[in-house]
N, C-alpha and C positions, 0 to 999 in steps of 0.2 A: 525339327525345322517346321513353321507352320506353314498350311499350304500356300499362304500369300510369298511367302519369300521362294517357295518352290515355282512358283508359277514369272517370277522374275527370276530365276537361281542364275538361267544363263543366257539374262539380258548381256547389251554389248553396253559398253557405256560410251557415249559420246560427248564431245569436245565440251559443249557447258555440264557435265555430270564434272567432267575432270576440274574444270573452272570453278562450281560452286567444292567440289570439296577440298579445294585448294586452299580456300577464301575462311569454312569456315572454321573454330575453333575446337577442340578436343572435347571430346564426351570429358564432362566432369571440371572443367576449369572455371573457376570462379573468383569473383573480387570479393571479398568478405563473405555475405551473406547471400551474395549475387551471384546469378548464372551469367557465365558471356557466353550468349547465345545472340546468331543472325537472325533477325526476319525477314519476310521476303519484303516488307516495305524498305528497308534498309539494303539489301540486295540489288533491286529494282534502278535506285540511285546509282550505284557504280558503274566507273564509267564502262568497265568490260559489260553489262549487262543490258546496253544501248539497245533498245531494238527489242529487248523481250519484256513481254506484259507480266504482269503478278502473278496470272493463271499458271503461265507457262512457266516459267521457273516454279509458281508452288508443285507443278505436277513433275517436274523433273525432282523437288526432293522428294515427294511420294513414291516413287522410282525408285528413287535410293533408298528411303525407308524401306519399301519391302525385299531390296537387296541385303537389309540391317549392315547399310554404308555409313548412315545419319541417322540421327537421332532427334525427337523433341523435348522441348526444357522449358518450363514456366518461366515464365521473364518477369521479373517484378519491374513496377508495382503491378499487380495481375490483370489491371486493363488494358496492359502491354502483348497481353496474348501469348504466342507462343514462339521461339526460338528454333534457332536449328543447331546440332553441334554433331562431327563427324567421331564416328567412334573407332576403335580401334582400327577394324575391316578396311576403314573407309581409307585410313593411312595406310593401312599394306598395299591398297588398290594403287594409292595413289605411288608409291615406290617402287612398287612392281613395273610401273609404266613410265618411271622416270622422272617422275612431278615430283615438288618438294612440297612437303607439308608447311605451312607458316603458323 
């Protein structure tokens, strides 16, 4: 375990951790050649995500990245930046508490 996910190990996660990893898609799924992965500009948009800035929701997946709940994914075409997708962890989290993964 590296020290960054030790140092989050036993964060709590709160109501938008549960929301964004509800929302995003599985480590590894792709359209062809393509990753589906979220951005937070695309996040930001929904309407559950009313009221929170770019910052905040990007530092809430960073959170979860060092929880290794989510994951980042190149998004093509590559001036698209980068993606989010929840990884395996992120679905036990979210079953364990009774969310359902989409």
């Amino acid at each position: 375990m590296n020290p960054k996910t030790r140092r989050y190990g036993t964060a709590t996660l709160v109501a938008v951790d549960y929301a964004l990893l509800e929302i995003l898609p599985d480590e590894g799924q792709m359209i062809g050649l393509k990753p589906i992965a979220l951005q937070v500009s695309s996040i930001k948009l929904r309407p559950e995500f009313e009221g929170f800035s770019g910052n905040q929701i990007a530092g809430r997946l960073k959170a979860l990245q060092y929880m290794e709940l989510v994951t980042t994914q190149i998004t093509l075409p590559l001036q698209a930046g980068v993606g989010w997708q929840r990884t395996k962890a992120g679905k036990e989290a979210l079953q364990r508490n009774g969310r359902v993964a989409t």
